[in-house]
Each structure stands twice: as structure tokens, then as C-alpha cells.
N, C-alpha and C positions, 0 to 999 in steps of 0.2 A: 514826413519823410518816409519814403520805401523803403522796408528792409526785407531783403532776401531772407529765406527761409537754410538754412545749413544743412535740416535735417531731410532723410532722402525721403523720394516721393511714396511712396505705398499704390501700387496696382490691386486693384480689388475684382474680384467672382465670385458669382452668387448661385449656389446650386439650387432651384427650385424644386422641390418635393409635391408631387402629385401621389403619391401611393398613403393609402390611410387615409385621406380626408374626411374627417364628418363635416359638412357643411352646414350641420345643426349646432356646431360649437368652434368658437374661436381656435384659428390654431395659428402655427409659427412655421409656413412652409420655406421658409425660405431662409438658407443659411452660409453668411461672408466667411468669405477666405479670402486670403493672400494668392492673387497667382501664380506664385511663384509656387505654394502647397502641391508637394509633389501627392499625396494621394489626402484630399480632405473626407475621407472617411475611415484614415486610419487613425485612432487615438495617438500612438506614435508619434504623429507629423505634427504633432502641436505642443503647446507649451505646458508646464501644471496648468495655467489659469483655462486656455482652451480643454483640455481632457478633464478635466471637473466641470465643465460647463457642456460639456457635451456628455458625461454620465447622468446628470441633471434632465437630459432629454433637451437640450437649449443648443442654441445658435453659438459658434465658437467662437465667435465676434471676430474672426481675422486672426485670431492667438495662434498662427501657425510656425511650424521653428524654418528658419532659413538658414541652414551651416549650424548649426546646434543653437543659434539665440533667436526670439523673438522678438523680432522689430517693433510689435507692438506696445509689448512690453517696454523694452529699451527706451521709447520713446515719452513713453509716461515715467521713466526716473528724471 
């Protein structure tokens, strides 16, 4: 049986980073957001779990806030 999904769909963007590259060592240039993230390089625009992942020097996995909540979040309770 098919069951529909209730929860909303999530639109994703991916900002690719070219500046810094050593191509002599593994790195992480590419980092998801919601697009709906009004500016994804402000700490600001995301959630606790996004802004300690991105002091971390890491990918904010999408933890960006939409109206003061995280969809992201929200959707993993």
C-alpha cells in the first residue's frame, strides 16, 4: 500500500567552495542548505545544530531556520 508522505518537502542548495583548495588533501567543498536560507553564511540563519557545525569548519547539513524553526530539525522529532 502507498502512503503519502504528510511531512513538507525540503528544497535543497548546495554552495560550492573553490577558494582554499589544497588538492593535496581531502577536503569538504561543498556545503547544503535549505533554499529557502536567507543568507547561508550567516551563523544567524541556522539553527544551534547548523552554527556548531559550521564553527566546527563542517557542512551545516541544511540546519537552516525558516520563521524562527528548523525543518530540519522538526522533522527528525
Amino acid at each position: 500500500m502507498f502512503r503519502s508522505s504528510t511531512a513538507p518537502r525540503l528544497r535543497w542548495r548546495v554552495l560550492v567552495r573553490t577558494d582554499g583548495l589544497d588538492p593535496s588533501r581531502p577536503s569538504r567543498p561543498l556545503a547544503w542548505h535549505l533554499a529557502t536560507c536567507l543568507d547561508p553564511e550567516r551563523p544567524a540563519c541556522h539553527c544551534a545544530l547548523g552554527r556548531k557545525l559550521m564553527v566546527d569548519n563542517l557542512d551545516p547539513d541544511g540546519h537552516c531556520l525558516l520563521d524562527t524553526a528548523c525543518p530540519r530539525c522538526d522533522l527528525a522529532q
